[in-house]
N, C-alpha and C positions, 0 to 999 in steps of 0.2 A: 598492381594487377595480380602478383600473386598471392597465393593462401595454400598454406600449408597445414592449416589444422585439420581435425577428422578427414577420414580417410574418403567417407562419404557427403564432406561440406563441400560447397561449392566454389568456383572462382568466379569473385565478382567481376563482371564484364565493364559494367556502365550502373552508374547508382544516382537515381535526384529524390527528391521526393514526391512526382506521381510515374516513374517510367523506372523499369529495372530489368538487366539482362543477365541472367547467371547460366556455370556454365558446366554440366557433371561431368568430368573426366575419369572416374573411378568406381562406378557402378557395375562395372563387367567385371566378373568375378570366374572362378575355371578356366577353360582355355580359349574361350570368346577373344577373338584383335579387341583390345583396347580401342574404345569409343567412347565421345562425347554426345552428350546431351543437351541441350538447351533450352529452358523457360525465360520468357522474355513476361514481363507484364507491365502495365498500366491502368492506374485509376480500377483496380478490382477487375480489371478480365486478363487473362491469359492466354497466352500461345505456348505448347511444347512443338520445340522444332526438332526432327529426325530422333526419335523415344526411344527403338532400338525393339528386341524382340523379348520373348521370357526372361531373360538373363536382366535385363534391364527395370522390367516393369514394375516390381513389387519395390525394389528401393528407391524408384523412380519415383512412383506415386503415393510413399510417404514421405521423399522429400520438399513434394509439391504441394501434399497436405496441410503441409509447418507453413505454408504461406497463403495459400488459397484455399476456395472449396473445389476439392477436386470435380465433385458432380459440375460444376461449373464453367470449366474449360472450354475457353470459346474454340480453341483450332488443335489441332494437329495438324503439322507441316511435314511433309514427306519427300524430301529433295529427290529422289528417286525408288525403285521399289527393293533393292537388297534386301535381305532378313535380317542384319543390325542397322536397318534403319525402320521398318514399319511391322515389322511381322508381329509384333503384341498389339495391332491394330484388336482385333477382336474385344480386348479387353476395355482397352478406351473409346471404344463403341459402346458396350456394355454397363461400364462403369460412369460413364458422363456422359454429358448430352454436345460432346466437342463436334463442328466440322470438320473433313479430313480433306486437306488440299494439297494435293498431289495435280503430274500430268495431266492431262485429258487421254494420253496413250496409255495410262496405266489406268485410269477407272476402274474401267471394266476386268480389269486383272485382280484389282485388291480382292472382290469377293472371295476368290479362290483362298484367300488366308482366312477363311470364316467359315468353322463348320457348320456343319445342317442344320442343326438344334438355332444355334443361335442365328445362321439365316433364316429359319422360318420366322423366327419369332420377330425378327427384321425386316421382313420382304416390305411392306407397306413404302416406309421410309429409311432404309439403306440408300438409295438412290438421290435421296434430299438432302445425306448426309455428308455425302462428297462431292467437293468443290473441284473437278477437272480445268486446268489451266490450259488457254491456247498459249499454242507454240511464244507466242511475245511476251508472257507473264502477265502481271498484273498488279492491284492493287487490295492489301487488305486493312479493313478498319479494327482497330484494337484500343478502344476507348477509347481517349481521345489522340491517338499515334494511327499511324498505321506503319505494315510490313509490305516492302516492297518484293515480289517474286518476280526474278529477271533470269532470264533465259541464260540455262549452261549447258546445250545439248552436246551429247557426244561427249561429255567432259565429266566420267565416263558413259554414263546411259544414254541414250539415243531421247529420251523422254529423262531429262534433267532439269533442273531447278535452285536456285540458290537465294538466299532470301538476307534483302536488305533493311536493316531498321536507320531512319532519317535521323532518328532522335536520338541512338547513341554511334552512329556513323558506325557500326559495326555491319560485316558480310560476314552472314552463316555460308560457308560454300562448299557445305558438302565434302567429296571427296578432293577435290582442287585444294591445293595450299598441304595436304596432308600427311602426318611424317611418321615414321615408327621405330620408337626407341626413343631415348629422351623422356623429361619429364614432361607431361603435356600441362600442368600447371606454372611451369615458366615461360612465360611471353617473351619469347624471338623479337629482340629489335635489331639487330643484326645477322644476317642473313648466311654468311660466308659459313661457316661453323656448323652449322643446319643444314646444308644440302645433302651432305652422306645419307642423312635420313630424311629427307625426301624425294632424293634421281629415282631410284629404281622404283618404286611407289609409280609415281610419273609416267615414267618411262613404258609399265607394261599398261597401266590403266587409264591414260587419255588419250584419244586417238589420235591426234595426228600435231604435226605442229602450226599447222595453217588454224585448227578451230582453237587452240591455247592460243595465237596472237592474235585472232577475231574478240575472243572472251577478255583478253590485255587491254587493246582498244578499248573496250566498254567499260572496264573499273577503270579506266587513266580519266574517263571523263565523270566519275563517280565522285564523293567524298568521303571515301573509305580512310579511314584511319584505324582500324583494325580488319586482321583477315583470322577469321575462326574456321578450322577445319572440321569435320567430323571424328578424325584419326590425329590424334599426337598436340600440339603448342598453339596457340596465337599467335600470330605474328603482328607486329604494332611499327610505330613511327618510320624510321629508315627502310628499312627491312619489308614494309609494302611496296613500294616503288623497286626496292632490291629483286623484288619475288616477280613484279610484272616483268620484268628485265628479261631476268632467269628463264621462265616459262616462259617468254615468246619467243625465243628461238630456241630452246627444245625438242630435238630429233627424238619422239615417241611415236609408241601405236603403230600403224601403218609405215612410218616412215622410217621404223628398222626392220621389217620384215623380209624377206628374200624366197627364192622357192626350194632353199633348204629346210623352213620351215613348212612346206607344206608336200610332204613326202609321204607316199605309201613305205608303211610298216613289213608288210606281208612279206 
C-alpha cells in the first residue's frame, strides 16, 4: 500500500483491471494543512473525491490527465464545503462537464465560490450540475461500480458526507479517521502509535461523543477494510476496528466544553 516515489505519484489504494482508487497526498504545496485527494475509476469514468482548492487544482488535474480525459469526469465529490475540500470547484465546472455532489445544505452555498463572469456564463445549467444529497445519502453509478455516500453529519459539518466504494471496500471519510504529522503515504495497521496524531484533530473537530458512536455503529456493520482520511495515513487491517474502539468513546466537541469557554472579554 505504500509508494514512495515522485513526490506527486500517487498511493495505490485498490488496483484490478476495470476498477481503480488512488490517492494524492502531496499536492499542497506553501503552507496549505497537508491534504489528500482522491480519483477512484472504473471502466473509463471517473470520480475526483474532496479536489481541494487552487493549491490543489493545477497538479491535480494533470495528474488525472495521465489517466483519463479530464473534460470527461463524471463527479466531483464534496464531503463537506471547507475551502481544501471544494473551493477550485469553479474550475472543474469550467474545465469538465463533471456533477458536483455534495449536501443538499450546501447547494445553494457552492455558487457563492463562483464568480460573476463565470455564473452568467452558467446560469442555464449550474443548477443541473449539482447533485444535493438527502440527509441518508445515496447511491452513485460509476460505470459499472458504484459510490456509496453515507451520512456523517456533525462529524465535523452539520451537512457532511463520506463516501463508500463496494468494490475496493475502501471509506473516503473525510475529516473522520484524520491525523497530522506523520507520513500520510504509510498505511496505519496498528493504531496505538497513531493517536498522538489524531486526539487533538478529534477532539476540537467532531462534535460530540454520542454522534462519533452513532457514525461507529454504522462502519461496524459495513465492510470496510480500509479507512482513508482527507488529512494525514490510511488506516487498514487491525487498526479499523482499533480506530471504531477509539472514537466511540471519545470525550470531544461539546463534551469538553464548560462556561469558562464562553466568557466575555471586555
Amino acid at each position: 500500500m505504500t509508494n514512495k516515489s515522485g513526490s506527486n505519484e500517487p498511493v495505490v489504494l485498490y488496483k484490478d483491471t476495470e476498477h481503480e482508487c488512488l490517492m494524492f497526498p502531496q499536492l499542497v504545496s506553501g503552507d496549505g494543512i497537508q491534504a489528500n485527494q482522491f480519483l477512484v475509476t472504473n471502466n473509463g469514468h471517473a470520480a475526483v473525491i474532496d479536489p481541494g482548492g487552487d493549491l490543489t487544482y493545477t497538479p491535480l488535474s494533470i495528474e488525472i490527465g495521465k489517466r483519463i480525459n479530464v473534460k470527461n469526469l463524471d463527479y466531483v465529490f464534496a464531503s463537506h464545503q471547507d475551502p481544501d475540500i471544494i473551493s477550485s470547484l469553479p474550475r472543474w465546472l469550467t474545465h469538465t462537464n463533471c456533477k458536483v455532489v455534495c449536501s443538499k445544505l450546501w447547494e445553494r452555498f457552492l455558487p457563492h465560490l463562483i464568480s460573476s463572469c463565470i455564473s452568467e456564463k452558467m446560469e442555464r445549467d449550474l443548477s443541473s450540475r449539482i447533485i444535493g444529497l438527502p440527509d441518508k445519502g445515496g447511491q452513485l453509478h460509476l460505470g459499472d461500480s458504484v459510490l456509496n455516500a453515507i451520512p456523517a453529519h456533525f462529524l465535523h459539518s452539520v451537512g457532511n458526507f463520506q463516501f463508500y466504494d463496494p468494490t475496493s471496500k475502501v471509506l473516503f471519510s473525510g475529516d473522520m479517521a484524520a491525523s497530522i504529522g506523520g507520513d500520510p503515504r504509510e498505511t496505519i495497521v496498528d493504531l496505538l502509535a497513531h493517536i498522538p496524531n489524531m486526539e487533538g484533530f478529534h477532539k476540537r473537530y467532531m462534535t460530540s461523543e454520542k454522534v462519533c458512536q452513532l457514525w461507529a455503529n454504522m462502519v461496524r456493520n459495513m465492510d470496510v477494510q480500509m479507512i482513508v482520511p482527507q488529512h494525514g495515513a490510511p488506516i487498514s487491517g487491525p487498526a479499523v476496528n482499533q480506530f471504531l474502539d477509539w472514537i466511540s468513546t471519545l470525550k470531544c466537541g461539546i463534551d469538553l466544553l464548560t462556561q469558562t469557554d464562553y466568557q466575555d472579554v471586555s
